[in-house]
Each structure stands twice: as C-alpha cells, then as structure tokens.
C-alpha positions in Angstrom: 0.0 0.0 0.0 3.1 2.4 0.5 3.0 2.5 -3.4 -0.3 3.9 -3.7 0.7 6.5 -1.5 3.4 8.1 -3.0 2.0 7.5 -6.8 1.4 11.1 -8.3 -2.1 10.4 -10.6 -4.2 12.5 -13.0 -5.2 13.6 -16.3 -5.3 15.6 -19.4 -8.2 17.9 -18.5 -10.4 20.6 -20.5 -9.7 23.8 -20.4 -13.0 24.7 -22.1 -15.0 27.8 -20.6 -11.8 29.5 -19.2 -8.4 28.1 -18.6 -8.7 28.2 -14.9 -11.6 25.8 -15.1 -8.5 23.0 -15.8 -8.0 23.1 -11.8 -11.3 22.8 -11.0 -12.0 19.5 -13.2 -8.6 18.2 -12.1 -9.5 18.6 -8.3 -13.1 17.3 -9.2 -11.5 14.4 -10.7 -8.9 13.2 -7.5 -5.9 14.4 -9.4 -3.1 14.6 -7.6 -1.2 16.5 -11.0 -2.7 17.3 -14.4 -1.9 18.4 -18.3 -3.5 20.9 -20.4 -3.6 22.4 -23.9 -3.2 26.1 -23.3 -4.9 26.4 -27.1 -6.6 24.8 -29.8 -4.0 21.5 -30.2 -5.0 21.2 -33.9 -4.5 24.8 -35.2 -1.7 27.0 -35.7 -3.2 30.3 -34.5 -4.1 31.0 -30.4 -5.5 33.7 -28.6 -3.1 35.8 -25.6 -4.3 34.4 -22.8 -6.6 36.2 -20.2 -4.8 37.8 -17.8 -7.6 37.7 -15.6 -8.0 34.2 -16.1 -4.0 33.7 -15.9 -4.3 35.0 -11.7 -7.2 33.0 -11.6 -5.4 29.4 -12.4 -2.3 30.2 -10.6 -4.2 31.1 -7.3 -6.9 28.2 -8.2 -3.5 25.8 -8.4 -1.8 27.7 -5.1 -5.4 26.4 -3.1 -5.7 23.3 -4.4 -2.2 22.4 -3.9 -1.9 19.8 -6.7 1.1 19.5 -8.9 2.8 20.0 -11.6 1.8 21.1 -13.7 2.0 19.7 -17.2 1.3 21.8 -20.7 0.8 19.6 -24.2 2.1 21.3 -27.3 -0.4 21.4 -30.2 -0.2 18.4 -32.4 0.3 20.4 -35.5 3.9 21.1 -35.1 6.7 19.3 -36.7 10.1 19.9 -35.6 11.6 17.0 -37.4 10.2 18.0 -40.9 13.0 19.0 -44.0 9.4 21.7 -45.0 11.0 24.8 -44.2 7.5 27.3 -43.5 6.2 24.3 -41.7 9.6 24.0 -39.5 9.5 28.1 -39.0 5.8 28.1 -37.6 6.8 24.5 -35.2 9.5 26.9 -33.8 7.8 29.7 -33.2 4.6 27.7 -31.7 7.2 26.5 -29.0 8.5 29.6 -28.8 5.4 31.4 -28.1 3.7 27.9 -25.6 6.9 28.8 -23.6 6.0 32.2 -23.2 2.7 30.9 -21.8 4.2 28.4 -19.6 5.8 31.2 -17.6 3.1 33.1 -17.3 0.9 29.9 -16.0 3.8 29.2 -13.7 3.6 25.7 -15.4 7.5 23.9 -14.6 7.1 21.4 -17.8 5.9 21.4 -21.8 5.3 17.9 -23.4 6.0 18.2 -27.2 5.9 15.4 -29.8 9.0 15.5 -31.9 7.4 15.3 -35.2 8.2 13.3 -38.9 11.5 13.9 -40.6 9.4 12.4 -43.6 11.6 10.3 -45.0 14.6 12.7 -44.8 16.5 10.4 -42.1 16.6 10.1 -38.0 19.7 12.2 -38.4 18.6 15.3 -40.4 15.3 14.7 -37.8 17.6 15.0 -34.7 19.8 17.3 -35.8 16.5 19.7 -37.0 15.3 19.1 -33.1 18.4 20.1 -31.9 18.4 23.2 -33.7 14.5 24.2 -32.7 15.2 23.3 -28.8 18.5 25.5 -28.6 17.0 28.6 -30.5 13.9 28.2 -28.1 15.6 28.4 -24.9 18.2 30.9 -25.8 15.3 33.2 -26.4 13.2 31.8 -22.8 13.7 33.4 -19.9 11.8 31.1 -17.9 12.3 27.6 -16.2 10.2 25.8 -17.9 11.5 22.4 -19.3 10.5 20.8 -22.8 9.6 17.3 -22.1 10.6 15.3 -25.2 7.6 12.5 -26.0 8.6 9.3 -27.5 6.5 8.0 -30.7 4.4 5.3 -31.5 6.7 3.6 -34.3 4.4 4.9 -36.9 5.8 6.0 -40.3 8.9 8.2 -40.7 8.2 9.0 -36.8 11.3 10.7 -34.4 11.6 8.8 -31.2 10.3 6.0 -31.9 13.4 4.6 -30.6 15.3 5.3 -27.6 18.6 5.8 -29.3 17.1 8.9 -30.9 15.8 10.6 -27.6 19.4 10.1 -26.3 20.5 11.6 -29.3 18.5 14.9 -29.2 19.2 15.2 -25.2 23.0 14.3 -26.1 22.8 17.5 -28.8 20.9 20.3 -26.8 22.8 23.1 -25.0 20.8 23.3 -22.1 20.9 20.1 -21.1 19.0 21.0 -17.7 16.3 21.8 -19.4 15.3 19.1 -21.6 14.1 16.4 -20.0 12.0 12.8 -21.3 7.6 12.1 -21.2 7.7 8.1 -21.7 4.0 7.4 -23.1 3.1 3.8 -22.5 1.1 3.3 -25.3 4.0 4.6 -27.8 6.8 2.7 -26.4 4.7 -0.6 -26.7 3.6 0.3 -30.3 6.9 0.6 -31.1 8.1 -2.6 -30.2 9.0 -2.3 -26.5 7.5 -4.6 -24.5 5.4 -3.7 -21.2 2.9 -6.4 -21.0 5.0 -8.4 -18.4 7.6 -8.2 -15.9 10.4 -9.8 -17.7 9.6 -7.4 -21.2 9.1 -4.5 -18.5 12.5 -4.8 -17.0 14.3 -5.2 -20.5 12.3 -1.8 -21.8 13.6 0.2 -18.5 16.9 -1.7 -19.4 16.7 -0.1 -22.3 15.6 3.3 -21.6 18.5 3.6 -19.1 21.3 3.0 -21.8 20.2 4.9 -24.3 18.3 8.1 -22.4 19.0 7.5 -18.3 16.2 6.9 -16.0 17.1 10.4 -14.2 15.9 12.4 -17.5 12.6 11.1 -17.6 10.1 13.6 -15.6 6.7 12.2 -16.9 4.7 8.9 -17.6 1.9 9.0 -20.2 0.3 5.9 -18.6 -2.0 4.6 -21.8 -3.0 1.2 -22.6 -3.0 0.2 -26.1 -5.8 -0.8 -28.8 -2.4 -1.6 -31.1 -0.4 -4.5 -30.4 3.2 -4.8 -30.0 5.2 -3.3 -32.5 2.3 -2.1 -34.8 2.8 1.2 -35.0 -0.3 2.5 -34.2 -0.7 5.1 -32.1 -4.4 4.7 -30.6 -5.4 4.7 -26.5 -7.1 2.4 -24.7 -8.2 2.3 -20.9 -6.3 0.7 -18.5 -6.3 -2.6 -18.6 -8.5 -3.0 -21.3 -5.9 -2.6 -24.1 -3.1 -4.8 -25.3 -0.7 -3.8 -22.2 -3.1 -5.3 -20.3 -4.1 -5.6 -16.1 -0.8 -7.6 -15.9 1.4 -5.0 -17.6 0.2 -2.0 -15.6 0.4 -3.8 -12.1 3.7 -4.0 -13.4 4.3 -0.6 -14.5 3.0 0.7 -11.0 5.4 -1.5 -9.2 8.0 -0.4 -11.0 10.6 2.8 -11.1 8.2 4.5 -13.0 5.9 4.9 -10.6 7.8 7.0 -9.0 7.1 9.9 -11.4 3.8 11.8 -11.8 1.6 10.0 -13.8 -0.7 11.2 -16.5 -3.4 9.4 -18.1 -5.0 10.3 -21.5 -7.7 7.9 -21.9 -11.0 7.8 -23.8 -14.2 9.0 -22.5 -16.6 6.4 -24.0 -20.0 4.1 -23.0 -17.4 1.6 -21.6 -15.7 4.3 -18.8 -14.6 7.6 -18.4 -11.7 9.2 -16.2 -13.4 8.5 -13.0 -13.7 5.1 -14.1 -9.9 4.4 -15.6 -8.4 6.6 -11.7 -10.5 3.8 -9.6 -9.1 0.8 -12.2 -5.2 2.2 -11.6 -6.0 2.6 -7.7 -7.5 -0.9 -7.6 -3.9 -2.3 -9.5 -2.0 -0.3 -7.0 -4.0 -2.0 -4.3 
C-alpha cells in the first residue's frame, strides 16, 4: 500500500469555458497532478491568454495544492520535418507555448518530436536540436521541454530510444530538456510492457540509451495496437493490449515514481473516473 501513497495520478483535462476551469476539473477528478492544452491543439493560431483568467489558475493551483503542472504542445507542429514554412511556424509555436508556460507558472511542456518524412533520424535529430537551442536561448523562464517518444508509426522521431538520447545528447541546455515516456507509444513501437520480464528489458533499455534520471513524466496509456504495430491509438487501462498484468507492473515499477498522466478515452465503456478507480484498484 506504501506505493499507492506516494503515486502522483491524474489527467489531461479541458480547459474549455476558461483556462482556470482546468483546476477545478482536475480537483473534481482526485488528481493529484494534471496536463493541459493552453490552445486549440490542432490549429496554428491561439488567442493571448486572459490575464484575468492567468491570476485565476495560478491562485486556483496555489489552493488546491496539486502539482505540476504539465502543458501539451499542439499536435500540429513538426520539428523534425526537411518543410521549411512548416519548421518556421513549429519553432515559433514552441516559442510562443513557452511564453505561456511562464506566465501559468507551469514547470514542464510535453511536445511530440514530429516526422523527418523520409529525410533520415539524423537530419530529424539534428533539426530538433536546432528548434530546442533557438527556443531556450530566447526563454527566460524555467520551464522544461519534455521530449515524447512516438508510437513507431511511419517516418516518426523517437520512436526509438537511441534517438531521444541523441537529441538530449545535442541540446545546450541540457537542464532543461528532460524525457515524457508514453506507455502506449513505447509498446507500439516494439517495446515490451505487457510483463515483468519485457518491463525490465524496456527500463533496461531506456537507461542506456536516455538515463532513467531524465525522464520527468509517464503518459500511462494502454493500447488498442499490439506490439510493434505502429499505431498510435489509446485504450483504458487494462482493457488494451498492455493489459491488467502490464500496468500492475508498470506501477510496481521505477516509474511509478514519477507523476503520472493518463490520456484515456471518455466512452460508453468508462470515463476518467472510471480508468483513476481501475489504476488505484492495480496499486492496491
């Protein structure tokens, strides 16, 4: 039961009606830490945010006493990509998210890495290098960039761990880029988690090629996709191909000793309530 205890859980939550309405869902929820989209996450344009509603979520945060924080880029940004407009507006939509970061007081931003699309893992790492160092040498802030690892599909940047310890071998500011190891995404690309043994090899793994001490966040996500597949598609706990098995594992395991974020559906069969009393019931 100790484990249970110290396990940091929550969710991506809505910020729809007013940004500072994220709090109040997470604490509504049981969440002990939560992530946000500051903005649309399929668009490239955004609106400043509210100052107004800024005070709001930072006091709403300081009462509720949950934390971190964690902020998702918009999906619509490629770092990796040889398209040169489309790299131009990636950067600058990190660029600005940072900006927003500090102002939210929010310590971490999760980004996916993008498609080199076709170009090569090398030209892809060496154009994530490049976005990373130009972004911080402009951010005053704290805030670290989280680097998520991908599902194995297509043309795909971290997909494997050699190429997150690439990028975090490359960047300046070494301090402040830091690994988000999504569950679903490491099994779709081939690493196993459905059982102690393939558990042990994949933190085995990770160690070599990223260290354990970068990583900062777990995406916990079952799997509709099987090993290896490729496809990048969430399941609720324990109902996926990862399975009950995999995540008592999972829980048991060093990772559990980093805050844990879920991003699971919302369907007839459960919703986040449901899939927070499922992970408590494997901790138990």
């Amino acid at each position: 039961m100790w484990v249970e205890a110290m396990v940091k859980l929550g969710f991506h939550v809505s910020i729809s009606g007013a940004i500072d309405r994220a709090v109040d869902r997470a604490v509504e929820l049981g969440c002990d830490t939560f992530q946000i989209f500051t903005r649309s996450p399929r668009a490239w344009g955004f609106k400043t945010l509210n100052r107004a509603e800024v005070e709001a979520f930072r006091e709403k945060l300081r009462r509720a006493g949950i934390g971190p924080v964690f902020v998702h880029m918009p999906y619509i940004l490629n770092l990796a990509t040889p398209n040169d407009e489309v790299y131009r507006r990636s950067v600058d939509s990190l660029d600005a998210e940072m900006e927003r970061c500090a102002a939210l007081e929010a310590p971490f931003l999760v980004t996916h890495l993008g498609s080199h699309l076709g170009a090569g893992a090398e030209f892809g790492v060496a154009r994530v290098v490049k976005a990373i160092d130009a972004v911080l040498s402009r951010s005053g802030g704290s805030t670290v960039v989280l680097l998520e690892n991908s599902s194995g599909a297509g043309n795909r940047l971290g997909s494997s761990f050699e190429e997150m310890g690439h990028i975090l071998q490359g960047v300046t500011e070494e301090d402040r880029v830091a690994v988000c190891f999504d569950t679903c995404h490491a099994f779709t690309s081939g690493y196993e988690l459905g059982h102690s043994e393939g558990i042990a090899e994949t933190l085995e793994a990770l160690d070599r090629a990223v260290g354990l001490e970068r990583l900062e966040l777990v995406h916990l996500n079952d799997s509709v996709g099987g090993l290896g597949s490729g496809i990048d598609h969430h399941e609720h706990i324990g109902l996926g191909m990862i399975g009950e098995e995999g995540f008592r594992v999972i829980l048991r395991s060093r990772l559990s000793e980093l805050p844990m974020i879920m991003e699971t559906p919302v369907d007839g069969r459960r919703g986040d309530s449901e899939n927070m009393d499922k992970v408590r019931e494997l901790l138990a």
